[in-house]
C-alpha positions in Angstrom: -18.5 17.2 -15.1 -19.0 19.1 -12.1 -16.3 20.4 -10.0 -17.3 22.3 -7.3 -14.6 25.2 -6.0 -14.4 26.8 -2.6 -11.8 28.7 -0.4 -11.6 31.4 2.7 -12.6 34.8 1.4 -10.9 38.0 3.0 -10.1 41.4 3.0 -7.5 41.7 0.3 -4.6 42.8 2.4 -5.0 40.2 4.5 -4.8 37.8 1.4 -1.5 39.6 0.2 -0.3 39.1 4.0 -1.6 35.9 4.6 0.6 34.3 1.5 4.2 36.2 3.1 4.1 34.7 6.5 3.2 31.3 4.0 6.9 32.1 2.1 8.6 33.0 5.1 7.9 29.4 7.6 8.9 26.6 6.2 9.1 23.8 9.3 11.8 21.3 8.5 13.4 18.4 10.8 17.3 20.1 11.7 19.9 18.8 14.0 19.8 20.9 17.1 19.8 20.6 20.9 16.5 20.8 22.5 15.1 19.9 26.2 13.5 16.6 26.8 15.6 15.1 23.2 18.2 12.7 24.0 21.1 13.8 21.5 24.8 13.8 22.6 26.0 15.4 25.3 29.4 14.8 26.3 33.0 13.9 24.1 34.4 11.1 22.5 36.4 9.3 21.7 32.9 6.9 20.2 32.6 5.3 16.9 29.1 5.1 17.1 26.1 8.0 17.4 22.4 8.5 17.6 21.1 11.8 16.9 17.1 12.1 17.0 15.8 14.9 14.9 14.4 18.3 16.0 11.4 20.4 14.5 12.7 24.0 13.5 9.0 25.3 13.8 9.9 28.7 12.0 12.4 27.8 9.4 13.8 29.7 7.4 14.1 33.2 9.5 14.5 31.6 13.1 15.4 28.8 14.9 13.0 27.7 17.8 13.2 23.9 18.0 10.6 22.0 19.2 10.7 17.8 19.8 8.9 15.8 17.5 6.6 13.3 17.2 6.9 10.0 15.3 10.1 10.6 16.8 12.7 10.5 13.9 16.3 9.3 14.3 19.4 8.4 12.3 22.7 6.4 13.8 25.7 7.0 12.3 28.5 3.8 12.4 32.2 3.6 11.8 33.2 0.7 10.1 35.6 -0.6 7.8 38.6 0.8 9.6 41.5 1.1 7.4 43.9 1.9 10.1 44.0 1.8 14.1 41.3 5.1 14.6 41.4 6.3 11.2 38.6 7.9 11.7 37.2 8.8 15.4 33.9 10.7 16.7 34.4 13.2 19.2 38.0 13.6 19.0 40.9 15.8 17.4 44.5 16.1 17.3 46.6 14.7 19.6 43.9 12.6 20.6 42.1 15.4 22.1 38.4 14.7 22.9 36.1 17.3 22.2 32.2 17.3 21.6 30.5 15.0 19.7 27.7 17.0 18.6 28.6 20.7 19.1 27.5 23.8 17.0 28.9 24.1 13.4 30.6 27.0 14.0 32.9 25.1 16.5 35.3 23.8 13.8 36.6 26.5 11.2 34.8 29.6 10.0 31.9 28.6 8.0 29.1 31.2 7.7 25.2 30.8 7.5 25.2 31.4 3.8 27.1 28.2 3.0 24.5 26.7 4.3 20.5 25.4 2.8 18.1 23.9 4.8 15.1 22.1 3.5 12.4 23.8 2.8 14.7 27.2 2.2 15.8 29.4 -0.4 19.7 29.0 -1.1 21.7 30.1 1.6 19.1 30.2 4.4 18.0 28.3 6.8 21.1 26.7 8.9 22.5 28.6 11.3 25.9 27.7 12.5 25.8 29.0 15.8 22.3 27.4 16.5 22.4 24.2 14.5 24.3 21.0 15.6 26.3 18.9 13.8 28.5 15.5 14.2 31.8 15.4 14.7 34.0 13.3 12.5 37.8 13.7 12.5 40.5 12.2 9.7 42.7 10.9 11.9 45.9 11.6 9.4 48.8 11.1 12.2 48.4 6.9 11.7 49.4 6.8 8.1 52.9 8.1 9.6 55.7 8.1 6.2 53.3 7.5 3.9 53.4 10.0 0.4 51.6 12.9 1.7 50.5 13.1 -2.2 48.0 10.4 -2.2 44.5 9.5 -1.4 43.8 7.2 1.3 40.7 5.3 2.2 40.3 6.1 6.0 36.9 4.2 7.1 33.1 4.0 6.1 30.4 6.1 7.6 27.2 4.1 8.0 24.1 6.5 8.6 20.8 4.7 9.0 17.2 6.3 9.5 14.7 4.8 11.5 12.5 4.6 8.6 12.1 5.6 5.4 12.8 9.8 4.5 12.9 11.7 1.0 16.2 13.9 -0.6 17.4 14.7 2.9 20.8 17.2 2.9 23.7 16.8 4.4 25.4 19.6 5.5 29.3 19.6 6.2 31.0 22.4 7.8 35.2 22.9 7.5 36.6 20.3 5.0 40.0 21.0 5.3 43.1 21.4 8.1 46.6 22.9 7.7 49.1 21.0 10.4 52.8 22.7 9.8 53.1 23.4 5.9 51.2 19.9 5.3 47.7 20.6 4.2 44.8 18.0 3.6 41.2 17.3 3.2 38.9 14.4 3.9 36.3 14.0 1.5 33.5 11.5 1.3 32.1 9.0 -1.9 29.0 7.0 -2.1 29.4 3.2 -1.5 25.9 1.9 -1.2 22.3 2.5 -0.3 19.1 0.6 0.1 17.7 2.5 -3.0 19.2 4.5 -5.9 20.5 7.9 -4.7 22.8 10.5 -6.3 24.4 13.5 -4.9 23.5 17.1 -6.0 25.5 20.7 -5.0 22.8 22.9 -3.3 24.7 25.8 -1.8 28.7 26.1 -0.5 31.4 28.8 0.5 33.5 28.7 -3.1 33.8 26.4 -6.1 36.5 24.4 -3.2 33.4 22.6 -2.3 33.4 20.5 -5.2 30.5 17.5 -5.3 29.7 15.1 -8.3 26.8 12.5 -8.5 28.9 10.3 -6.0 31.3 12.4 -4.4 32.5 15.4 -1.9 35.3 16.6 -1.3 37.9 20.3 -0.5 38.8 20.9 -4.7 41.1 23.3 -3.4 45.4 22.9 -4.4 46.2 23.5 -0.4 43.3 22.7 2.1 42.7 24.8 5.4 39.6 24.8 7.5 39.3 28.6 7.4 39.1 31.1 4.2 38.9 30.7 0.8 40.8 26.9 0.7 38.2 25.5 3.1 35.3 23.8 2.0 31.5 24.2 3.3 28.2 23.4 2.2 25.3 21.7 1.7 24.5 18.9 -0.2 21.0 17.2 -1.4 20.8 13.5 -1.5 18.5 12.9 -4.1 16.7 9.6 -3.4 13.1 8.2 -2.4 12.5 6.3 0.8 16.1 6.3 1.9 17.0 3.9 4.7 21.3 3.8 4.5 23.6 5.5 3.1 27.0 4.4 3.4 29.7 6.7 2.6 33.8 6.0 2.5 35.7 8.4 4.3 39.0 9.5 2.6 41.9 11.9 3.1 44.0 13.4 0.6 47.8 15.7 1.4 49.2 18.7 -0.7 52.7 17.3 -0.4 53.3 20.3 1.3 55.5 17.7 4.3 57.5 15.0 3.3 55.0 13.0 6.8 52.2 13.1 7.9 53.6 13.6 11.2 51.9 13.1 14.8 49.5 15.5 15.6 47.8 15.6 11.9 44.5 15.3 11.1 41.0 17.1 9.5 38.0 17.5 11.5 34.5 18.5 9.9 31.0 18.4 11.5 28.3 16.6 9.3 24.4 17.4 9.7 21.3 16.6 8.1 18.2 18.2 7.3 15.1 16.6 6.0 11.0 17.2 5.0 8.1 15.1 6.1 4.5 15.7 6.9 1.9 13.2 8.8 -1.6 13.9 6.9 -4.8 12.3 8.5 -8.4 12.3 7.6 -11.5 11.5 9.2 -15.0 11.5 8.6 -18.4 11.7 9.7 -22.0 11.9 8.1 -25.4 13.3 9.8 -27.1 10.8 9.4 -26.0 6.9 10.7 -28.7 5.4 9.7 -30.7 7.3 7.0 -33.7 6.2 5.0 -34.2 5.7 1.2 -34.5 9.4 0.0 -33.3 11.0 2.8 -30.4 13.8 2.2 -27.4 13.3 4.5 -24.0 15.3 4.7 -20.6 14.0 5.0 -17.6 15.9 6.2 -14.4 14.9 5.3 -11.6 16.7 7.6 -7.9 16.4 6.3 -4.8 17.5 8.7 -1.4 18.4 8.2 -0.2 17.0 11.7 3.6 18.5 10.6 6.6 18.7 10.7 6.7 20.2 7.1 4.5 21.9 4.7 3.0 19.9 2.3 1.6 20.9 -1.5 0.0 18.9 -4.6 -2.6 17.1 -0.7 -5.5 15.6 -2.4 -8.6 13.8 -1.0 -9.9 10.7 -2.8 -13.6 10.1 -1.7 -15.8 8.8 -5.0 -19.2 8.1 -3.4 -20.7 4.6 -4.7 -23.9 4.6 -6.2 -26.3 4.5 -3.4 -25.9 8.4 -2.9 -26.9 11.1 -5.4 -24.6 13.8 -5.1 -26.4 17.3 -4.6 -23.3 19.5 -3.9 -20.3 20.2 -1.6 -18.5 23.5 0.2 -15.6 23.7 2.0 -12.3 24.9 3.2 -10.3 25.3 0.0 -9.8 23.5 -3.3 -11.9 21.6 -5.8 -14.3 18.6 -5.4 -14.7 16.6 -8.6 -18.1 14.5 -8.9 -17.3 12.4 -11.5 -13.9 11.8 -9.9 -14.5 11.7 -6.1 -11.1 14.0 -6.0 -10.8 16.7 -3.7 -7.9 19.0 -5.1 -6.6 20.7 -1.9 -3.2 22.4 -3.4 -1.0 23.1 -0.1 -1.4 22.3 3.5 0.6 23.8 5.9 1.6 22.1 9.3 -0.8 22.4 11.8 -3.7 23.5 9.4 -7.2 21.8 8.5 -9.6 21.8 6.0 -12.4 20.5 5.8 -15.2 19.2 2.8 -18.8 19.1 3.3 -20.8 16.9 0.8 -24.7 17.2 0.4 -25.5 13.7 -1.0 -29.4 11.8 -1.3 -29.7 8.6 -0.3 -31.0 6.2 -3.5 -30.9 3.1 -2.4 -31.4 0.9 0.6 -28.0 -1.4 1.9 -24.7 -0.4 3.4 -22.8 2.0 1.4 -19.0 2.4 2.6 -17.5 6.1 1.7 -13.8 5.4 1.9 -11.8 8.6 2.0 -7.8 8.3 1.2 -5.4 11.8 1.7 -1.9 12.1 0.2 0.6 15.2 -0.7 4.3 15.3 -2.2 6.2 14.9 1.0 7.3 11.6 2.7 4.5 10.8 5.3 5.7 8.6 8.4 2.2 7.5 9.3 -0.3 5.8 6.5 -2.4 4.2 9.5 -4.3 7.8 9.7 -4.3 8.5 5.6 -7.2 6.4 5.3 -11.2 6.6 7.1 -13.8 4.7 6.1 -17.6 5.1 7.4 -20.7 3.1 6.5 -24.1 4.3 7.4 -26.7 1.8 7.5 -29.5 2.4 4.6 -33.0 1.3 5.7 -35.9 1.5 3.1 -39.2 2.8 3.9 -41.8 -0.5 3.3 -43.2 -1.1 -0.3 -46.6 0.3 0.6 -49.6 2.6 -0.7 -50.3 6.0 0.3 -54.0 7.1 1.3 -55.8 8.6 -1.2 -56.1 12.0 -1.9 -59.2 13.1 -0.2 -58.8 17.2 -0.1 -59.2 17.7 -3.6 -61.4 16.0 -6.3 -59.6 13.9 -8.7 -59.6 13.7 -12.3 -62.8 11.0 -14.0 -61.5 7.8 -14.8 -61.7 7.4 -18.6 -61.9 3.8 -19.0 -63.0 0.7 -17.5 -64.3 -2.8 -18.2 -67.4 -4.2 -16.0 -69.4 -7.5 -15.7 -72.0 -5.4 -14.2 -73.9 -4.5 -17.0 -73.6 -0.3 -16.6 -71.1 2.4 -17.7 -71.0 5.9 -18.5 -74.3 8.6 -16.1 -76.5 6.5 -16.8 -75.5 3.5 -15.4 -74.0 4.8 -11.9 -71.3 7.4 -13.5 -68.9 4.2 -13.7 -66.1 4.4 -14.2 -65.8 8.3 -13.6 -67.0 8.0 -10.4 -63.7 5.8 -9.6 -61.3 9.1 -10.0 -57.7 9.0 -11.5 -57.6 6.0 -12.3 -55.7 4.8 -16.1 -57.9 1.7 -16.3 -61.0 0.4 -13.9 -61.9 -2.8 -13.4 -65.6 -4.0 -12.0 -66.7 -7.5 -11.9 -68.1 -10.0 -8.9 -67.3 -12.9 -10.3 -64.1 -12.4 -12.3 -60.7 -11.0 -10.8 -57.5 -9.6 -12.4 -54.7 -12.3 -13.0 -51.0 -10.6 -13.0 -47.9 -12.3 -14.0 -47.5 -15.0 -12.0 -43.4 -15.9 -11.8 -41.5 -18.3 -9.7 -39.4 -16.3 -7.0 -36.3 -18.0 -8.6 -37.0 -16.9 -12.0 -37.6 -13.3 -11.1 -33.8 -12.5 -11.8 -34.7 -13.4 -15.4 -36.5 -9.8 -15.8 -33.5 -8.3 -16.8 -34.5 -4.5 -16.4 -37.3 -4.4 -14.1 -38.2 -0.7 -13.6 -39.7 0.4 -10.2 -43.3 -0.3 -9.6 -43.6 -3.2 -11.5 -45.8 -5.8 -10.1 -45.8 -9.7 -10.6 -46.7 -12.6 -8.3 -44.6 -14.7 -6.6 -45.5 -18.5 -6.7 -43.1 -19.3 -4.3 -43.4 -16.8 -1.5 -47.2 -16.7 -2.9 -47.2 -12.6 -2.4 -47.6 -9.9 -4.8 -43.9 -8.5 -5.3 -43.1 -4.8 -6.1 -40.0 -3.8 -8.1 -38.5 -1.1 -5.8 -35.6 0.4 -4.4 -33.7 -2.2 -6.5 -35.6 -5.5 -4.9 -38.4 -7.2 -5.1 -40.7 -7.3 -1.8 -43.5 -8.7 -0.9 -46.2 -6.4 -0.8 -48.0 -7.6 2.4 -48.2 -3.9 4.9 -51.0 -1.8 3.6 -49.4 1.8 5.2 -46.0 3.2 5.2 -44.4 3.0 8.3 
């Protein structure tokens, strides 16, 4: 097996600093405001939302936003109303409209460290004074006498993306209100998705923030949205190629007022955070139309087009048997011969690498080199994971060579003659005809060859090249080469 390895060589404190600006960007897809991105701009009431994602091009350690292209968006529906506005967008108590997509830190005190973006360590990444998220507000004052000790089902929150994404997290900000002595918390459980999905804890402000496999929700005994009985965090929604999620929305009292009272009501943002990365490949060789023999190169040039880092990228590009490999250099990672897998390890957004394959050409025909790219993250484009090129073999004729006339050339040993002479005395025959394995001399007898009809050729199972028979149907001697018989018919090489 041969596996040829290759990377960028440096100074060694530039490899030590190279690999901590690598740990310290992670881009991710946030909700944030940005010019030129239509996201919300005004206040509700609305029971309906679009927000399209924004590129945080420096995540973990800053947040410069950037649009991004395939544009990525998810719409958020209110449906299943339980109640006359149970649950409302852009409003809050005493129907007061407010923002539907304002900072996190709008609503409540939650802190950066409750937060975990993708692509982060725990507790980085969000910023609630820079991040966005929707508002979505329990509208508690329309279940009026009802036992402020119960649970109620309030509404469903649909969210849709615009196509497929991978474990995106949600990230909620102030479960929890106080109104009089009454307090409460809305708190959300999975209904349905298009594929299986499960919830899982990543970071929050105190064991209040209490999520299971299907639920979230304020744990605490008496809810507020500030200080130690609020409830803040993020949470990953572990699932592949998510397309809905739909969530039902429900409040829960402390008893702590015999009504729910006018006026009533939790409000919470909700955000999301997500990975994906657009690879592409192309390719080119040196050669379009090379000849049997010849020794071409192909470069193979994979891209990370963003938004996200990507790791475990590999190249699949297995030559087919018309090329002789001779050896490849590149960018980074490991080509595999026997395989046709380049092994790239991690490709960060924006970056390029590139393979370089020295191959000969051994037969004649077209020969297709397909080349296939594909990492761990979601990728919202397969039309440019996949490049195909197919340079056109041509084989030089089946033909002789002129003989060697610089140099003498070794006595022909033996030959068989009509003509009565062999050996000095008789004309030096056959020495005199030089390198030659056998010599023949006659005027009036010839050499008969295999003669074969042209249909019955294929029945020479392993012809070997040079092998000559004669073709009683084309009625031309053939030659076995390049992997084809041809008629041997132009006396040079073109």
């Amino acid at each position: 097996m041969r596996i040829y390895t290759f990377g960028r060589f440096c100074a060694g404190f530039l490899i030590v600093f190279s690999m901590l600006l690598s740990a310290q960007t992670s881009p991710n897809l946030e909700f944030a405001t940005r010019q030129g991105v239509q996201n919300p701009q005004g206040n509700g009431p609305v029971y309906a939302a679009s927000i399209n994602f924004v590129k945080n091009v420096n995540n973990p350690s800053g947040n410069t936003f950037e649009a991004y292209q395939p544009n990525l968006k998810v719409d958020f529906r209110l449906v299943s109303q339980q109640y006359n506005s149970a649950v409302i967008m852009g409003c809050n108590i005493n129907d007061t409209s407010i923002p539907v997509y304002p900072r996190i830190n709008y609503i409540g005190t939650p802190a950066n460290s409750d937060f975990t973006s993708s692509g982060a360590p725990i507790g980085q990444g969000i910023s609630v004074s820079g991040n966005n998220g929707l508002t979505l507000f329990y509208n508690t004052s329309v279940l009026g006498s009802k036992s402020t000790t119960n649970t109620y089902q309030m509404a469903d929150l649909m969210i849709t993306f615009n196509r497929p994404v991978d474990n995106p997290i949600l990230h909620i900000g102030a479960m929890g209100a106080f109104h009089n002595q009454l307090g409460m918390a809305g708190g959300f459980n999975l209904v349905d998705s298009n594929v299986p999905v499960s919830f899982t804890r990543v970071s929050g402000n105190n064991a209040n923030f209490l999520v299971t496999a299907t639920s979230i929700r304020n744990s605490s005994q008496h809810p507020n949205d500030v200080g130690a009985q609020s409830a803040s965090g993020s949470v990953l929604v572990n699932g592949q190629g998510i397309t809905m999620i739909r969530l039902r929305m429900s409040v829960r009292g402390d008893g702590g007022e015999p009504k729910w009272g006018p006026g009533s009501g939790d409000l919470i943002t909700l955000g999301i955070s997500l990975l994906e990365s657009d690879l592409s490949i192309s390719s080119s060789i040196s050669n379009s139309s090379p000849q049997f023999n010849d020794i071409v190169t192909i470069t193979i040039k994979a891209k990370n087009n963003g938004a996200s880092n990507n790791t475990g990228v590999s190249v699949t590009s297995l030559l087919p048997d018309g090329y002789e490999v001779l050896g490849a250099s590149g960018t980074t990672g490991t080509y595999d011969v026997n395989t046709g897998i380049w092994n790239i390890g991690t490709l960060n957004d924006g970056e390029e690498s590139n393979l370089f394959i020295q191959a000969k050409v051994k037969n004649m025909g077209a020969y297709t080199v397909t080349s296939t790219i594909a990492g761990n993250l979601r990728d919202p484009d397969w039309d440019n994971n996949r490049t195909s090129l197919t340079p056109q073999v041509s084989g030089r004729a089946v033909c002789y060579n002129d003989p060697n006339t610089q140099t003498a050339g070794i006595d022909s040993k033996f030959g068989i003659t009509t003509l009565q002479r062999a050996g000095v005395g008789g004309g030096n025959w056959p020495m005199v005809r030089k390198s030659g394995h056998l010599v023949l001399e006659s005027n009036m007898k010839g050499l008969v060859i295999t003669r074969i009809p042209g249909e019955k050729l294929e029945d020479i199972k392993i012809p070997i090249e040079g092998m000559i028979v004669y073709d009683t149907t084309e009625k031309c001697i053939k030659i076995y080469s390049e992997n084809q018989w041809s008629c041997f018919s132009t006396p040079a090489c073109p």
